[in-house]
Chimera marker file (.cmm) of the C-alpha trace (Angstrom):
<marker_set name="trace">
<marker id="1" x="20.289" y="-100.138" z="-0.475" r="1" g="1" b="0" radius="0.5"/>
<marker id="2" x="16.735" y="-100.807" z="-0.989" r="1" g="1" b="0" radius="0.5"/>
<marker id="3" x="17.792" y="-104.564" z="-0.861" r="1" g="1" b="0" radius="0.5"/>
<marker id="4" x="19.297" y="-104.422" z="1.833" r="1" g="1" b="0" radius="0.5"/>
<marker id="5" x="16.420" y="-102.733" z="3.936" r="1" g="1" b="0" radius="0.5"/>
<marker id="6" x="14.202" y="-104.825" z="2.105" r="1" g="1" b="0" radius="0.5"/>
<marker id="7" x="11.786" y="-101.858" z="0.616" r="1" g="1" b="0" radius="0.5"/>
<marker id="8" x="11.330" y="-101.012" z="-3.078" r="1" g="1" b="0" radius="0.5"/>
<marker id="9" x="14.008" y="-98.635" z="-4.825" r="1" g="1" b="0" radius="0.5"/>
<marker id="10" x="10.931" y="-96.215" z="-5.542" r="1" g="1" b="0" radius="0.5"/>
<marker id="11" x="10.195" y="-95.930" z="-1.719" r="1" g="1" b="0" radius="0.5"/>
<marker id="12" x="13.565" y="-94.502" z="-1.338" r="1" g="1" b="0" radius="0.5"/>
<marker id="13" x="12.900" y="-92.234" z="-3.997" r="1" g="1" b="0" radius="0.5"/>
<marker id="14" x="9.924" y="-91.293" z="-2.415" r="1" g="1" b="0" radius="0.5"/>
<marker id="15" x="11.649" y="-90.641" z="0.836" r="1" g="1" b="0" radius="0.5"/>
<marker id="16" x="14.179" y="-88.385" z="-0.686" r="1" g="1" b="0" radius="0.5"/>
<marker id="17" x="11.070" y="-86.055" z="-2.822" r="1" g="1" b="0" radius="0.5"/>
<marker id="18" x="9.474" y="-85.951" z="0.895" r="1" g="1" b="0" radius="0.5"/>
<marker id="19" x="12.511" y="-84.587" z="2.395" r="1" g="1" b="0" radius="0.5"/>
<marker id="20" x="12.465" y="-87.703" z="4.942" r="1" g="1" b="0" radius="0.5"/>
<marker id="21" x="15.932" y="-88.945" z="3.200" r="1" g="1" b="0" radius="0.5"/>
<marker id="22" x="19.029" y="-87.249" z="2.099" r="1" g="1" b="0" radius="0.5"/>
<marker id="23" x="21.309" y="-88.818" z="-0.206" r="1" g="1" b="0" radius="0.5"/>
<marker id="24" x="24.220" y="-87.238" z="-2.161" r="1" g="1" b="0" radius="0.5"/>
<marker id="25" x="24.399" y="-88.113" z="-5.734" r="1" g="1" b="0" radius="0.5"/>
<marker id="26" x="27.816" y="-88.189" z="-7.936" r="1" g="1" b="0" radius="0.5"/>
<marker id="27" x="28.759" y="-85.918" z="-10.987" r="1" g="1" b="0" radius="0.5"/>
<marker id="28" x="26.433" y="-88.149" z="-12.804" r="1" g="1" b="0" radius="0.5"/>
<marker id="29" x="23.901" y="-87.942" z="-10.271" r="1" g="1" b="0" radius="0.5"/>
<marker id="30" x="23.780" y="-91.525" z="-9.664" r="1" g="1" b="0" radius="0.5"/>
<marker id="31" x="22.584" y="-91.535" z="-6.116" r="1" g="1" b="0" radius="0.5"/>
<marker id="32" x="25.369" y="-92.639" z="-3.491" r="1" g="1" b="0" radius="0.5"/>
<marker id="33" x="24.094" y="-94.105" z="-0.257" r="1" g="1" b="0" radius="0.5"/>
<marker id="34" x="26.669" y="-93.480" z="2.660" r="1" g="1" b="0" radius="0.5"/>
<marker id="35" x="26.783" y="-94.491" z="6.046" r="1" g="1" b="0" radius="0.5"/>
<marker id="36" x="24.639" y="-91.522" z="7.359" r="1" g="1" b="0" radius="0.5"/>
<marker id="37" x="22.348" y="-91.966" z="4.629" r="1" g="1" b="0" radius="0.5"/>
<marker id="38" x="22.159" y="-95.814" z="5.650" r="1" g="1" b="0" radius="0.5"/>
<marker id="39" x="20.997" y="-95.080" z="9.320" r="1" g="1" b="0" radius="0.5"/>
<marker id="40" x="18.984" y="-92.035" z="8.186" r="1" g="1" b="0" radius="0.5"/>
<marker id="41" x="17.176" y="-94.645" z="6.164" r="1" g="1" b="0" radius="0.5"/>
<marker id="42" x="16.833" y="-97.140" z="8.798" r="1" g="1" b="0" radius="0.5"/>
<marker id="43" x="15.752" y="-95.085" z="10.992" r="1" g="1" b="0" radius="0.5"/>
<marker id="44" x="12.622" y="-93.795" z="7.946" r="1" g="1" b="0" radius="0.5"/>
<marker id="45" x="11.795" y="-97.112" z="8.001" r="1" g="1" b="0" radius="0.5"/>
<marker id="46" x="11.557" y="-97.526" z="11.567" r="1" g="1" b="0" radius="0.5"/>
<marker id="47" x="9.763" y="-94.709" z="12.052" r="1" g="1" b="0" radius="0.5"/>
<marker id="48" x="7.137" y="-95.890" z="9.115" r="1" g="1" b="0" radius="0.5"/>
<marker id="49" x="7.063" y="-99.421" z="11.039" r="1" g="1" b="0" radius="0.5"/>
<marker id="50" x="5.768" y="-98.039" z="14.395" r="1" g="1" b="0" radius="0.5"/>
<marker id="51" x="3.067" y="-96.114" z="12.692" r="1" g="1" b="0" radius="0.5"/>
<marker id="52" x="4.110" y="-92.921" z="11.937" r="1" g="1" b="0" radius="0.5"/>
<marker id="53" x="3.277" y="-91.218" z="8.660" r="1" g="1" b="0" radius="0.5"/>
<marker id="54" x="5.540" y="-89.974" z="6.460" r="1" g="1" b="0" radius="0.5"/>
<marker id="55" x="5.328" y="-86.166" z="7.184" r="1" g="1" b="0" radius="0.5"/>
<marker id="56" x="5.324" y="-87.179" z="11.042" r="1" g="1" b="0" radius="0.5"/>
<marker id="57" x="8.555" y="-88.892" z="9.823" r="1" g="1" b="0" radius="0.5"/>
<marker id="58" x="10.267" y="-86.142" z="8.637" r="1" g="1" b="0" radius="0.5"/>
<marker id="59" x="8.970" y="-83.859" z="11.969" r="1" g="1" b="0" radius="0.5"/>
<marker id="60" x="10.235" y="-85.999" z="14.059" r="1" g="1" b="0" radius="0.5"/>
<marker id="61" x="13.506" y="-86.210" z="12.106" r="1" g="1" b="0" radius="0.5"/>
<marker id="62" x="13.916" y="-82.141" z="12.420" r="1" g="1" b="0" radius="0.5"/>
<marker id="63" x="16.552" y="-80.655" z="13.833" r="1" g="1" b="0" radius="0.5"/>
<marker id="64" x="15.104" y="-78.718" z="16.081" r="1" g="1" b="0" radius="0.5"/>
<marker id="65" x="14.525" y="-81.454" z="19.057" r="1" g="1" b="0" radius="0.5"/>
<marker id="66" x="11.020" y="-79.988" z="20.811" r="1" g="1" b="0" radius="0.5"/>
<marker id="67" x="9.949" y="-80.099" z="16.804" r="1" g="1" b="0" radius="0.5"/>
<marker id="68" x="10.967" y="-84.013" z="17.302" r="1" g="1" b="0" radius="0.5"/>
<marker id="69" x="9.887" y="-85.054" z="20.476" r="1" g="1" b="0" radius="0.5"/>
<marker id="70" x="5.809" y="-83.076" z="20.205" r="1" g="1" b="0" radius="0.5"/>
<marker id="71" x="5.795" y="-85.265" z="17.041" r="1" g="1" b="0" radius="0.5"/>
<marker id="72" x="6.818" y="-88.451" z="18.683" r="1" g="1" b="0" radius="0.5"/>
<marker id="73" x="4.295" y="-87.460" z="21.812" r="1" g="1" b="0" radius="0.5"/>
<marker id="74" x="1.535" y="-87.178" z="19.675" r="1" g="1" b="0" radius="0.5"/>
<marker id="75" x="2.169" y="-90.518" z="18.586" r="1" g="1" b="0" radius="0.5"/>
<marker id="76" x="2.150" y="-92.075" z="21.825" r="1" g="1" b="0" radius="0.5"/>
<marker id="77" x="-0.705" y="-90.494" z="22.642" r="1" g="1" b="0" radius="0.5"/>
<marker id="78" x="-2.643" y="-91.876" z="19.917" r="1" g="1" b="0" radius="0.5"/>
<marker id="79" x="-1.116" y="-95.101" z="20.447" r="1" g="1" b="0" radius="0.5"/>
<marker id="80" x="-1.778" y="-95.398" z="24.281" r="1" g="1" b="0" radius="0.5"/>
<marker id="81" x="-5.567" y="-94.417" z="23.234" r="1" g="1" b="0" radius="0.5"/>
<marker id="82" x="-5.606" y="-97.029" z="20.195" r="1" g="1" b="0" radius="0.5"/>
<marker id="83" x="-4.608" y="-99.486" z="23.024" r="1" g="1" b="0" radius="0.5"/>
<marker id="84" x="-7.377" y="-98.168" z="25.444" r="1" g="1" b="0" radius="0.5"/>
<marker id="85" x="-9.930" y="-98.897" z="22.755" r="1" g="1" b="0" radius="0.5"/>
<marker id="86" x="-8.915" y="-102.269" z="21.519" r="1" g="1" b="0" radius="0.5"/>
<marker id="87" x="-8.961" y="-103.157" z="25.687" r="1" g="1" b="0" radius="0.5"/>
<marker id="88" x="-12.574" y="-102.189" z="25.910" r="1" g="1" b="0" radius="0.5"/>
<marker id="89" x="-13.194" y="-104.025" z="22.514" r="1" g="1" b="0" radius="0.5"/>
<marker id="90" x="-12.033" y="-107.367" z="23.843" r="1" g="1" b="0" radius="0.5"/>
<marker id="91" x="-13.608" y="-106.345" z="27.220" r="1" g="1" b="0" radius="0.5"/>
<marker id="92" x="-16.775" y="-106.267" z="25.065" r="1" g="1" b="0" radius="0.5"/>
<marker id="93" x="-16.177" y="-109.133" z="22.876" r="1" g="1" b="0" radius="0.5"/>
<marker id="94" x="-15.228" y="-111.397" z="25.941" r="1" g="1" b="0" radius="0.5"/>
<marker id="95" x="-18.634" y="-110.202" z="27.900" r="1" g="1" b="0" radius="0.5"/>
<marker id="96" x="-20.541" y="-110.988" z="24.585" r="1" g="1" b="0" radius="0.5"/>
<marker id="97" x="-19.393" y="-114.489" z="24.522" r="1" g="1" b="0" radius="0.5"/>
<marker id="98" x="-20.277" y="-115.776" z="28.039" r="1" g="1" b="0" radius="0.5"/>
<marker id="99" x="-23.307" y="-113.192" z="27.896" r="1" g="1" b="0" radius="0.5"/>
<marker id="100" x="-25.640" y="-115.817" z="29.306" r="1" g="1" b="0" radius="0.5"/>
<marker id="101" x="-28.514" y="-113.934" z="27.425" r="1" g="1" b="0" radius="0.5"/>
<marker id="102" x="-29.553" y="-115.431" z="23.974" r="1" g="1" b="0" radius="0.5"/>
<marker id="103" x="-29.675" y="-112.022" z="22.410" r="1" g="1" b="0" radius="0.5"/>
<marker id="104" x="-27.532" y="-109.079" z="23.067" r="1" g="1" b="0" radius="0.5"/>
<marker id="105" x="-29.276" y="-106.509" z="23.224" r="1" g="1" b="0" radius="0.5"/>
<marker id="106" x="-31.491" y="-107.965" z="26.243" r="1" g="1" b="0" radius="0.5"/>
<marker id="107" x="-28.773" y="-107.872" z="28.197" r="1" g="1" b="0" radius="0.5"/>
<marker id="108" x="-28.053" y="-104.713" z="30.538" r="1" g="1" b="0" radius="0.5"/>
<marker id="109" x="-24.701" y="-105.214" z="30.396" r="1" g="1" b="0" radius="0.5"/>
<marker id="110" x="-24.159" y="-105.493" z="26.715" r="1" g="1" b="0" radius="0.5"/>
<marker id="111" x="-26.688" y="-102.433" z="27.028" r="1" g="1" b="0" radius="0.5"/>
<marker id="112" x="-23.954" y="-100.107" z="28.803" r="1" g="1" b="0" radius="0.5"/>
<marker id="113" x="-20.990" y="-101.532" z="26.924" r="1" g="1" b="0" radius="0.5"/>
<marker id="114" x="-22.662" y="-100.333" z="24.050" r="1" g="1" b="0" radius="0.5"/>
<marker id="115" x="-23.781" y="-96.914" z="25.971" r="1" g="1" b="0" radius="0.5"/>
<marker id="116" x="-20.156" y="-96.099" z="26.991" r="1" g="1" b="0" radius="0.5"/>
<marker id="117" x="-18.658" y="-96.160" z="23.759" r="1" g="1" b="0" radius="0.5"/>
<link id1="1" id2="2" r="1" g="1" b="0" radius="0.2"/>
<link id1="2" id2="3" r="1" g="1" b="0" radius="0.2"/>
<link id1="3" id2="4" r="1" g="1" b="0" radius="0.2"/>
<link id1="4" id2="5" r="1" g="1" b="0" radius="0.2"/>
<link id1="5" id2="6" r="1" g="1" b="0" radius="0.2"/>
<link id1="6" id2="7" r="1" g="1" b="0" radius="0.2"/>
<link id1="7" id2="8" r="1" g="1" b="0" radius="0.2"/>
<link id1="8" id2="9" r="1" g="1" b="0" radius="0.2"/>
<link id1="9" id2="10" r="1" g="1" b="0" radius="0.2"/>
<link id1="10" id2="11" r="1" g="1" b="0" radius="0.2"/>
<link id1="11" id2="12" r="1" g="1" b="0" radius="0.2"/>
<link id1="12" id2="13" r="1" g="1" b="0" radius="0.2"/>
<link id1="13" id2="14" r="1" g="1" b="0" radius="0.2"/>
<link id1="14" id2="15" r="1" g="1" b="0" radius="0.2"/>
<link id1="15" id2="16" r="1" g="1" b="0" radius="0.2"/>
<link id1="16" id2="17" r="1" g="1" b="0" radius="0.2"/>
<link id1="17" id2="18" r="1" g="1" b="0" radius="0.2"/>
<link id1="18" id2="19" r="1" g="1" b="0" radius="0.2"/>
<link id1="19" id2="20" r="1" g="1" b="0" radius="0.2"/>
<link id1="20" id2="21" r="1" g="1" b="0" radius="0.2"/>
<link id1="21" id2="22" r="1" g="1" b="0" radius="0.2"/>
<link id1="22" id2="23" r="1" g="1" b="0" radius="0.2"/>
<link id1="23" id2="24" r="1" g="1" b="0" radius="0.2"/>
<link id1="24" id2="25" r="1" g="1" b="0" radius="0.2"/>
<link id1="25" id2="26" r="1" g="1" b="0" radius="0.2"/>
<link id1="26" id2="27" r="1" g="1" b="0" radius="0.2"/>
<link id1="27" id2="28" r="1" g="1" b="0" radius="0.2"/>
<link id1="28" id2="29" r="1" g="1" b="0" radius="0.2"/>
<link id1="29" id2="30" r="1" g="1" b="0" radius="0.2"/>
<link id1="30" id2="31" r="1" g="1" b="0" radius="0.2"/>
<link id1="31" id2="32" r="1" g="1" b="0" radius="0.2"/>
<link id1="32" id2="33" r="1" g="1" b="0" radius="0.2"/>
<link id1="33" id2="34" r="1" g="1" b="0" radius="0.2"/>
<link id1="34" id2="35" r="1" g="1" b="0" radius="0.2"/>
<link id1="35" id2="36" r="1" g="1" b="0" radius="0.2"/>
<link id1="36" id2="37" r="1" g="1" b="0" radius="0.2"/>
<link id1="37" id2="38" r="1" g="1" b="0" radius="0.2"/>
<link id1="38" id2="39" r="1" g="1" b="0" radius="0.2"/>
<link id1="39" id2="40" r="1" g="1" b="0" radius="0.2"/>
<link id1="40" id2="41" r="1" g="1" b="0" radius="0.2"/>
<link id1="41" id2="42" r="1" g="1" b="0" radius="0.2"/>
<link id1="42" id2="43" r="1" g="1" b="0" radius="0.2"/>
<link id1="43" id2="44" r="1" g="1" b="0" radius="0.2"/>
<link id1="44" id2="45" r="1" g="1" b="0" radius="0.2"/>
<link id1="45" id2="46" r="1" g="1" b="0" radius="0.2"/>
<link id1="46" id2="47" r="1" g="1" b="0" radius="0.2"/>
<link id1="47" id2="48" r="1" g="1" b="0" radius="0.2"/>
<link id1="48" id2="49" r="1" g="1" b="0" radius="0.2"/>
<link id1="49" id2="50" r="1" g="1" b="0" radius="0.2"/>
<link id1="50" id2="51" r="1" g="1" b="0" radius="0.2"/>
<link id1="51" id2="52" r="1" g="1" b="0" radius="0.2"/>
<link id1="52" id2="53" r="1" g="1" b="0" radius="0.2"/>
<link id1="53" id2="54" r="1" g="1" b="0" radius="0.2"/>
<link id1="54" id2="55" r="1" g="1" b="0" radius="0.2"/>
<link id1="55" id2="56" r="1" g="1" b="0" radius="0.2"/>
<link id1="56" id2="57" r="1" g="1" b="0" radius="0.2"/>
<link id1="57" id2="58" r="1" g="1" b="0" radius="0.2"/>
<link id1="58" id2="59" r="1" g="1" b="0" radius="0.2"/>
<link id1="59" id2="60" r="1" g="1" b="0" radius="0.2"/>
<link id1="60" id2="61" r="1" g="1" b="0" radius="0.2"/>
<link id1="61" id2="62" r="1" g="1" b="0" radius="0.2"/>
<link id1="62" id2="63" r="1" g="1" b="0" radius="0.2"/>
<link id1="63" id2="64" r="1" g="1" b="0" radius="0.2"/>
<link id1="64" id2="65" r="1" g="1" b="0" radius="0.2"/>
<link id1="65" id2="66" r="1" g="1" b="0" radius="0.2"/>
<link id1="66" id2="67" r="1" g="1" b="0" radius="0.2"/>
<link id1="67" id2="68" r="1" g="1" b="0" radius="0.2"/>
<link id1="68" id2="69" r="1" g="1" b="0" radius="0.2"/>
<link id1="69" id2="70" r="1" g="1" b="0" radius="0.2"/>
<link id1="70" id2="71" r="1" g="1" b="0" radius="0.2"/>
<link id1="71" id2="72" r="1" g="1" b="0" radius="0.2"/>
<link id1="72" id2="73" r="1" g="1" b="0" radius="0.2"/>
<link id1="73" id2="74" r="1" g="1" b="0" radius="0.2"/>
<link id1="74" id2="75" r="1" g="1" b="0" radius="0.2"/>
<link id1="75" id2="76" r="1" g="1" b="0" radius="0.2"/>
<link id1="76" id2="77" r="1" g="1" b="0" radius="0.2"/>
<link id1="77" id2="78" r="1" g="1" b="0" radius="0.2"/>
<link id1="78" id2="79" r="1" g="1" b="0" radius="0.2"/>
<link id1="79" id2="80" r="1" g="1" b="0" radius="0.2"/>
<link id1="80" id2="81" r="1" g="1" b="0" radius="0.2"/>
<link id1="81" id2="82" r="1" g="1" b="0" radius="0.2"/>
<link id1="82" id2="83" r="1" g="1" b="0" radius="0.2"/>
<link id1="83" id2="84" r="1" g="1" b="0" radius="0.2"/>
<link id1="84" id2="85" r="1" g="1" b="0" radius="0.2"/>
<link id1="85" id2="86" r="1" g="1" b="0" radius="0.2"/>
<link id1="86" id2="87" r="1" g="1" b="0" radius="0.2"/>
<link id1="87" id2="88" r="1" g="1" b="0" radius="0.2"/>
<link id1="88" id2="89" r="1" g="1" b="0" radius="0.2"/>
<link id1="89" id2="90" r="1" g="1" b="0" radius="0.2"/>
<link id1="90" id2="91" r="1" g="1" b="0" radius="0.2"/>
<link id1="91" id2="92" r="1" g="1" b="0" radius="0.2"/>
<link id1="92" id2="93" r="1" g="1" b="0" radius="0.2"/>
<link id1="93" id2="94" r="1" g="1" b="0" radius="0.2"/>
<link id1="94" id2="95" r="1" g="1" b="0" radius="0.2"/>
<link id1="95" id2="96" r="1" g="1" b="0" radius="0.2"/>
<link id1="96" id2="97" r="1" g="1" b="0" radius="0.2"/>
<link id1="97" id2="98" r="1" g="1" b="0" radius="0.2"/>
<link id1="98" id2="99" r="1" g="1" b="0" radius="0.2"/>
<link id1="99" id2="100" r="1" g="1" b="0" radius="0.2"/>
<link id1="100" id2="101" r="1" g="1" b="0" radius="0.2"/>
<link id1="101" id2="102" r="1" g="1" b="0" radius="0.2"/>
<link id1="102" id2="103" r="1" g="1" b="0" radius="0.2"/>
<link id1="103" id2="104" r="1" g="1" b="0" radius="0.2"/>
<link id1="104" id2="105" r="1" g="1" b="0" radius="0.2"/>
<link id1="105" id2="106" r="1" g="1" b="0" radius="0.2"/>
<link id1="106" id2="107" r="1" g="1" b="0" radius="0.2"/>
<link id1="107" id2="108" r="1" g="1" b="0" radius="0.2"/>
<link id1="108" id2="109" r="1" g="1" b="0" radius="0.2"/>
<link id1="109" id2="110" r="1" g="1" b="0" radius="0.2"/>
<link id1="110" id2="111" r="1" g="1" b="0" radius="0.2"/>
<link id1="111" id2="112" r="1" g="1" b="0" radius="0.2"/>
<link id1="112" id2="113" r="1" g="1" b="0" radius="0.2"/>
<link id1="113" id2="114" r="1" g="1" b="0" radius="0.2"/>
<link id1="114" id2="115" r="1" g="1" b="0" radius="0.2"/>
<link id1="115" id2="116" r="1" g="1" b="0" radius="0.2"/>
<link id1="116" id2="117" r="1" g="1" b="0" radius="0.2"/>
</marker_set>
């Protein structure tokens, strides 16, 4: 399984102890990964890929759906606002490289860039 998703066998071991992964074991507790387990793993991993942590993995995996989706608004939120940031960085970095000034912080523009964040 861990193959297969291309993650180490201890992450899924991990996942399980967190309670972001269910998997039913045998009589000799060997674990035994089943379809739902399969997606419910996929989906982990997913999850973990667009940023989420784990325990915002396994609340947005609950089974009560408003539980789910104020999780998974949370992270957009903090996503769209990542985005914002990183669009004034470059807005910066692009004014800072055809600043015609030698120096920075002569410049009144650099002056509010720097005043505004």
């Amino acid at each position: 399984m861990a193959a297969e998703l291309g993650i180490e066998a201890h992450v899924l071991r991990h996942w399980e102890h967190e309670g972001a992964l269910t998997v039913r074991r045998d009589d000799n507790g060997y674990r035994l990964y089943d379809d739902n387990a399969v997606e419910q793993a996929r989906t982990v991993l997913k999850l973990r890929r667009v940023g989420l942590s784990l325990p915002e993995v396994v609340a947005a995996m609950a089974p009560k759906k408003s539980t789910a989706q104020a999780v998974v608004r949370a992270k957009i939120a903090a996503l769209e606002n990542e985005i914002l940031s990183r669009q004034q960085a470059i807005t910066f970095l692009r004014h800072a490289v055809e600043c015609r000034h030698r120096y920075l912080d002569e410049c009144p523009d650099c002056a509010n860039f720097v005043r505004d964040a």
